[in-house]
N, C-alpha and C positions, 0 to 999 in steps of 0.2 A: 844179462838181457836188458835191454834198453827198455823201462818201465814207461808205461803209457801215461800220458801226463794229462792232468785233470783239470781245468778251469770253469770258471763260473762264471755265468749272467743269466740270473732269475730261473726261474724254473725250465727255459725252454731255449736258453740260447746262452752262451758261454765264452767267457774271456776275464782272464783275472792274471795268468801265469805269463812268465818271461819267453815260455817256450812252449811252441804248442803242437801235440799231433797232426800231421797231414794228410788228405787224401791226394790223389792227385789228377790229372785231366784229361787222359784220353787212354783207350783201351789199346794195347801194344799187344803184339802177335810177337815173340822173340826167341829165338834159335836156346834149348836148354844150356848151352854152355855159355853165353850171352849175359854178361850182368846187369840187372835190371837199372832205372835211372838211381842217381842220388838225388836223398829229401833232404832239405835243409830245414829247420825248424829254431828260430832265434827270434824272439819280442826284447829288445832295450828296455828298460825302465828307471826310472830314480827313484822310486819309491819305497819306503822299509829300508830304506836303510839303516844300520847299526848306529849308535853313540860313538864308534868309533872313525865313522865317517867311510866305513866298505859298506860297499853293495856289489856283490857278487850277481853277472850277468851269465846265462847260462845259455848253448847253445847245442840241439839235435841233431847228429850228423850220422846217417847210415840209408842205406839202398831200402828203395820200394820192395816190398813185398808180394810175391807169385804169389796169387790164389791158393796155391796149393802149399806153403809154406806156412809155418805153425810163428814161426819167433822172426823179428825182427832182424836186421843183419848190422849194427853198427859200426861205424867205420874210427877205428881210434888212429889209424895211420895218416894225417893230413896236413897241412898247415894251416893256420886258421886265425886273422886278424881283421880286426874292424879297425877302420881308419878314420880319426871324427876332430875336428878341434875348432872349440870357438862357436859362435854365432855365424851361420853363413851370410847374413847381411852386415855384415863387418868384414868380408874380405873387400881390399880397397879397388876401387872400381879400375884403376890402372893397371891392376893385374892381369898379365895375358899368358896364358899357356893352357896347357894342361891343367884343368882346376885340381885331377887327382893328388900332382904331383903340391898341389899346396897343405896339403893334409899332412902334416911329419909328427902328428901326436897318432901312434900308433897302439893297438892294445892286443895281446897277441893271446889266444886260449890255449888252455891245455887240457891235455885227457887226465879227466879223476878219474878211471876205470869205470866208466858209464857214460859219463856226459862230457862235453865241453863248457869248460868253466875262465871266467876270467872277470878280476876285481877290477874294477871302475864305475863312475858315475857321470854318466852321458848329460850334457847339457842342455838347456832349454833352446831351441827355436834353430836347430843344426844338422848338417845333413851329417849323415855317416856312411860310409862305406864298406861291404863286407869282401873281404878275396879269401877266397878258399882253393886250396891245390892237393890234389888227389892223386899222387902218382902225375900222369900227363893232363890230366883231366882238372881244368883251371873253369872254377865257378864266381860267380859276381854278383852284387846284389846293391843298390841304396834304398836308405829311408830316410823322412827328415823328421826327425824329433819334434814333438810338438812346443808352442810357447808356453808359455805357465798362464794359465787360465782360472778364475776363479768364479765362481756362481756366487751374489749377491743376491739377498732379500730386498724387496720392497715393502711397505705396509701399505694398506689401503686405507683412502682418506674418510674414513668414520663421522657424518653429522648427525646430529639430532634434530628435529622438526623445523626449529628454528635457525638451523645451518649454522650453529655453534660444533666443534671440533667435540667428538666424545674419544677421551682418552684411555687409553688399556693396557695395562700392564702386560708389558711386551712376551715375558714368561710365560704369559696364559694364552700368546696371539698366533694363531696361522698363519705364516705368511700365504700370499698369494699371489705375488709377482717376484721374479729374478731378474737380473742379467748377468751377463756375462762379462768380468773385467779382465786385461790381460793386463800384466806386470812390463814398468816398465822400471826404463834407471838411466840416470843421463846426467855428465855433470854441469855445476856452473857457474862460471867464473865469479870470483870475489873480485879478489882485487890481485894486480901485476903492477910493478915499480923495478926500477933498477938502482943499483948501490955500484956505484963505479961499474966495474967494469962487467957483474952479475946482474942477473936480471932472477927476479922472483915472482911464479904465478900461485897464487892459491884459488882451490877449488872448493864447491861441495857437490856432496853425493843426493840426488835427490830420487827417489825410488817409488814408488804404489804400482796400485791397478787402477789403468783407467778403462770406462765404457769402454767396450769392443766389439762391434757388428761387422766382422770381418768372418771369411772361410773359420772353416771349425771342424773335426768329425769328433763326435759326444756319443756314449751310450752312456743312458741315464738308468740306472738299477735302484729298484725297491724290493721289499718283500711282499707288496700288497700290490694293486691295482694302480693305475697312475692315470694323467690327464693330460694334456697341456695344449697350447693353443699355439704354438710354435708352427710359424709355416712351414718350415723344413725340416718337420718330424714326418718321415715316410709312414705308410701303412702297416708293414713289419712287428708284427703283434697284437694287432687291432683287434678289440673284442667286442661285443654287444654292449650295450649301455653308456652312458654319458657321463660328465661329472657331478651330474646330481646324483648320481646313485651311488660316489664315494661314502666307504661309510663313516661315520662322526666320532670322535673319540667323546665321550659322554663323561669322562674324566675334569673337563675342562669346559667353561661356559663355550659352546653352538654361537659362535659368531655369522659362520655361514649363512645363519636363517632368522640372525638379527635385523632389527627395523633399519637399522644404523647403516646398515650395508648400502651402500647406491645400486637405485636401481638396474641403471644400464650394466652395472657388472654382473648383477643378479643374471640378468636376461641374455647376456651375455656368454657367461663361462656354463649357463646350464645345459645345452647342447653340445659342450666339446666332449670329444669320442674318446672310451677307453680303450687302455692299453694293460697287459698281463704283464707286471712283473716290468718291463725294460720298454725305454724308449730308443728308439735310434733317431740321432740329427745329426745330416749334415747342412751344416749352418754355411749359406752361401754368401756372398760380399754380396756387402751393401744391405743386412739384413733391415730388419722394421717390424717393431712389433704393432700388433693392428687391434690387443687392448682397451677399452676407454680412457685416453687419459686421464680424467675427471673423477677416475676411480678409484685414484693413487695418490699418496703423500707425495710432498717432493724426496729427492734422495740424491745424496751428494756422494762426493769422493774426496779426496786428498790430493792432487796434483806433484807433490811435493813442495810446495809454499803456500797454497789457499786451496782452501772451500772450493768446489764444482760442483752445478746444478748437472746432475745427467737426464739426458732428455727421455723422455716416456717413449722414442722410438727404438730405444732398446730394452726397454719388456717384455717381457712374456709372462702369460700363466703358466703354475708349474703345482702338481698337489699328486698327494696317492691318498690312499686308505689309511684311517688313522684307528684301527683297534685300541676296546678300552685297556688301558694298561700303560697306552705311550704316550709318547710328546708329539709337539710340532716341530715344524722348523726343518733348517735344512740338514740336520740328521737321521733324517729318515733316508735320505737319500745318495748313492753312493753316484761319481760322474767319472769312466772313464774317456781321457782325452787322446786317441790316437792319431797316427801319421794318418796319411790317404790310404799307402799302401795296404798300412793293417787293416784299413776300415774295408776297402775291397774285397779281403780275403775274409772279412769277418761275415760283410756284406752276401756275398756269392754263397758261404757254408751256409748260411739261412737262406737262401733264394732254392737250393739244391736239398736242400733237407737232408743235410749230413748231420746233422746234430740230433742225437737222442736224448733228450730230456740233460742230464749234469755231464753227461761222457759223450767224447766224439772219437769217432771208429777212426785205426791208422792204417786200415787196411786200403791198399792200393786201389783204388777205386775210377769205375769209368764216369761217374761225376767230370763236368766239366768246371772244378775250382779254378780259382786266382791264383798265380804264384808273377813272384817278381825276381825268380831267381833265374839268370842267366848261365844258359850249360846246364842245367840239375830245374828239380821242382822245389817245391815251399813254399815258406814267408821269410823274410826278413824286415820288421816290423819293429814301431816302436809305441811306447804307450806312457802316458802320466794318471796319477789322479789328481794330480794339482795339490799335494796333501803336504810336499817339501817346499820350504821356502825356497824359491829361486836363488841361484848365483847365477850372476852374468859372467861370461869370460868375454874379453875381450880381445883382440888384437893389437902385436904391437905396431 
């Protein structure tokens, strides 16, 4: 029997697994001898992967379920291949055809007697492509992998009366601004000479994360309560109360409600709305945070040869509830990064209230869910937490 799969996000919305239960979208009236649609059920990920460099991707493949039907119906008889290679803004702009047909790194699944399973580790910032064949019955699907993204702390600029700098031991400090950097890598030339009739170029490799206020889709998970001032945090779990009514970890000096604080952030972050457990953003181009910047140290990056000032238009406030017992920082806080696709499908189960509290029902359902599956229902879906260092592939 095809076991019902479990994912998490905070107490009341859910996403954590490669693979995930389906409802599906519209109420079918069907002849009994008539076999119901297929669900497809497959989330990509890089994440967890082993020391040994596998990460097994898992994928859901069996017929909707009749109301009247007790057990799922899986399908092990299929073909079933995801087709992905490279970064798709490195395919070379001269290319004309069929872009399927440029895909030749192939990854093909097989049945372990339950699931569909197949070892790989999908790249940063790339589309993939899923074909599935059932007997005559040919299904299709894309998503595009997200880039490597990372959340960054700010610290806020701390004076004392006389607007001297009061300093604090970073261990003890809440942060209170992020942003968001994305990974990049790009090489660059040293030096090229030629020896008779050879010619010699050398390179370097230069790598980091720079600022990033581009597209994004983020769910932001805590255990407690959360905040943030992000303009493209929808309403989607919105509860009573603000961020003053976060509670304090009493563990650590209360900087929140020191003198030290600037005013205008005081007056500022005290009216932003809470949130239960999980934030959803999607982060649209050209973000801007709206912050004070006067509120904020400076904060740099790496380029890969110098020092960057990044600008206070990509902050945000970002905080939860800090019970005595814990730290600060940005471990309290868990960031997954998904494709569009998956955020649609994650998006709509909460709009639809499919979701009961830790478990979401795979019963056929006349919900009107997302799927992106072509021929069949589902998801095909991909997701990061930003937790694996990036590898780039490139093209040759």
């Amino acid at each position: 029997m095809l076991k019902v799969i479990r994912f998490w996000l905070l107490a009341s919305f859910v996403i954590a697994f490669s693979c995930l239960a389906h409802s599906c979208a519209e109420t079918i009236v069907m002849d009994p001898e008539e076999k119901m649609p297929i669900v497809v059920n497959c989330v990509l990920t890089n994440d967890g992967m082993e020391n040994s460099g596998i990460l097994t991707q898992y994928l859901d493949l069996y017929y909707a379920k009749r109301p009247s039907e007790a057990v799922l119906t899986p399908i092990s008889d299929a073909k079933v291949i995801v087709k992905g290679r490279g970064q798709i803004a490195k395919i070379p702009s001269s290319f004309v055809g069929n872009l399927e047909t440029f895909f030749s790194e192939s990854h093909v699944f097989e049945w372990n007697g339950e699931r569909w399973q197949c070892d790989f580790i999908p790249d940063y910032n790339t589309l993939y492509i899923l074909e599935i064949t059932v007997g005559d019955l040919k299904l299709k699907a894309r998503t595009f992998f997200p880039s490597s993204i990372r959340l960054f702390p700010v610290y806020p600029a701390l004076k004392d009366d006389e607007g001297n700098v009061v300093h604090v031991d970073d261990a003890y400090f809440p942060q209170v601004a992020y942003y968001f950097g994305q990974y990049f890598e790009h090489r660059k030339l040293i030096s090229s000479y030629k020896e008779g009739n050879n010619s010699y170029t050398s390179y370097a490799l230069l790598s980091g994360y720079a600022p990033y206020n581009g597209e994004l889709y983020a769910w932001i998970k805590s255990d407690n309560r959360l905040s943030t001032d992000h303009r493209d945090a929808d309403g989607l779990n919105m509860i009573a109360g603000t961020w003053s009514d976060l509670e304090r970890n009493t563990d650590y000096v209360d900087l929140s409600e020191a003198k030290y604080f600037p005013e205008e952030y005081k007056s500022y972050s005290s009216q932003l709305p809470l949130y239960q457990g999980f934030i959803h953003i999607h982060q649209k181009p050209g973000f801007k945070g709206t912050a004070p910047a006067s509120a904020f140290s400076e904060a740099h990056y790496f380029d890969g040869e110098d020092s960057q000032l990044v600008s206070p238009d990509y902050f945000f406030l970002l905080a939860s509830d800090n019970p005595k017992g814990s730290g600060y920082g940005l471990g309290r806080f868990k960031i997954y990064y998904v494709s569009p696709e998956y955020d649609a499908y994650l998006r709509n189960l909460a709009d639809v209230g499919i979701v009961h509290g830790e478990e979401f029902s795979s019963i056929y359902s006349a919900a009107p869910v997302y799927t992106n599956i072509e021929g069949g229902l589902g998801i095909f879906g991909a997701m990061t937490t930003g937790t694996r260092y990036p590898g780039v592939y490139s093209f040759n």
